[in-house]
C-alpha positions, 0 to 999 in steps of 0.5 A: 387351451388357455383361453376360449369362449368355444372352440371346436375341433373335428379330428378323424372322427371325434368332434369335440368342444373345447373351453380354457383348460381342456387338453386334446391329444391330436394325431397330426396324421389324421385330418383336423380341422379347427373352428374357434374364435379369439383364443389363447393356447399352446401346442406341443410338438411330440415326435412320433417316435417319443409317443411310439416308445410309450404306446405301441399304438398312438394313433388310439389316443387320437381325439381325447380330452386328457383327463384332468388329474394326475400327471394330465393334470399337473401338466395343465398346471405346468403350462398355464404357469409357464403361459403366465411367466413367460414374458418374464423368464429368460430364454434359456428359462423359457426352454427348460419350462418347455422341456419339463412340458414336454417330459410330463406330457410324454408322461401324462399319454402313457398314463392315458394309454394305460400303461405303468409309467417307466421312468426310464422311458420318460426321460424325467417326465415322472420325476418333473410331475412327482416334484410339482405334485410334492411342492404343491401338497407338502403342507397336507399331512397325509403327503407321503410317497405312498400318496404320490405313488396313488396321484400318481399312478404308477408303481413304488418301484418305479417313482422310487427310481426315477428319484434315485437317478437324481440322487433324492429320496421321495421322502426327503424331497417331502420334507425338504419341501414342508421346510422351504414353505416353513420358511417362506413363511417365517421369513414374511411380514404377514405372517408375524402374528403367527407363533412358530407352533402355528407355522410348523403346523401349517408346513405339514410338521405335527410335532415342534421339536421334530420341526426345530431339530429338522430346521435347524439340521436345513439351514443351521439355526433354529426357526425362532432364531431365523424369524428374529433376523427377519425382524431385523431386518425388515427394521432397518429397511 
């Protein structure tokens, strides 16, 4: 639910009230009914067989509000940037963001189901999550893959596998992403007043020359080398 002032939906035998960011599993073999006024919201169609895969019996998540941190809650996050955007993405952009959806929401039921997560059976759903969680937290320096096992919830083995078929490691996937955000900032006006110590720290980098060696080996020139040609070029705009 992106949008409501109150919704309720009674569905077999759960009755709840839905506001904006709630997520319900809804069974649609089950009677459903739906009292709401002026809303926003999206819906995802999962085949029965998908869901089956991952919870021998789905019918039991019928009725719940997903809970709203891990996977669920990287989901959510998913589908209220894909709500915002879409007007603004290509089609063939608009099916991937449901793609990317609907393998983290495949994710997001088996966690509810209390099952270990599978990324064999989850066709990337785990990756996609793992991703989105590394891209929003690579600037916080406890970010490892220990804590991404832990956001999570699932085994070393298994994120460690679902990375593998992509060809990337959790740890460099970290790193990659602590460089692009040093970037980012190197590369933006606001942030001149920033020295480069300062940036490398608010990147997730603790050490500077284990952040220029590693700058330098990502885009092959060092991070006081890239801002002086921003400068440049921001001068003769």
């Amino acid at each position: 639910m992106a949008f409501s002032p109150s919704t309720c939906v009674m569905h077999g035998a759960a009755k709840l009230t839905l506001r904006a960011g709630d997520m319900m599993i809804i069974d649609s073999s089950l009677p459903t009914e739906i009292k709401r006024q002026k809303h926003r919201a999206i819906t995802l169609f999962i085949p029965r067989a998908k869901v089956s895969a991952i919870c021998p019996d789905p019918g039991r998540l019928a009725g719940r509000l997903m809970r709203p941190d891990g996977i669920a809650g990287v989901l959510r996050a998913h589908l209220q940037a894909t709500i915002d955007n879409a007007s603004h993405m290509l089609p063939q952009q608009q099916v991937l963001a449901m793609d990317v959806a609907m393998q983290l929401a495949l994710a997001a039921l088996s966690e509810e189901s209390g099952a270990l997560l599978d990324a064999e059976v989850l066709d990337g759903g785990l990756y996609h999550a793992a991703k989105t969680h590394i891209a929003r937290d690579c600037t916080k320096f406890a970010t490892n893959p220990l804590s991404v096992v832990q956001y999570l919830k699932c085994s070393r083995t298994v994120l460690y596998r679902a990375f593998a078929k992509h060809g990337e490691s959790v740890s460099a996937c970290i790193w990659r992403a602590r460089l692009a955000h040093a970037r980012q900032m190197l590369n933006a006006d606001r942030n001149r007043h920033l020295s480069i110590n300062e940036i490398a720290f608010r990147s997730g980098f603790t050490d500077h020359s284990t952040f220029d060696r590693m700058f330098k080996r990502a885009y092959g020139t060092k991070p006081g080398e890239m801002r002086q040609m921003s400068l440049e070029r921001s001068q003769t705009r």
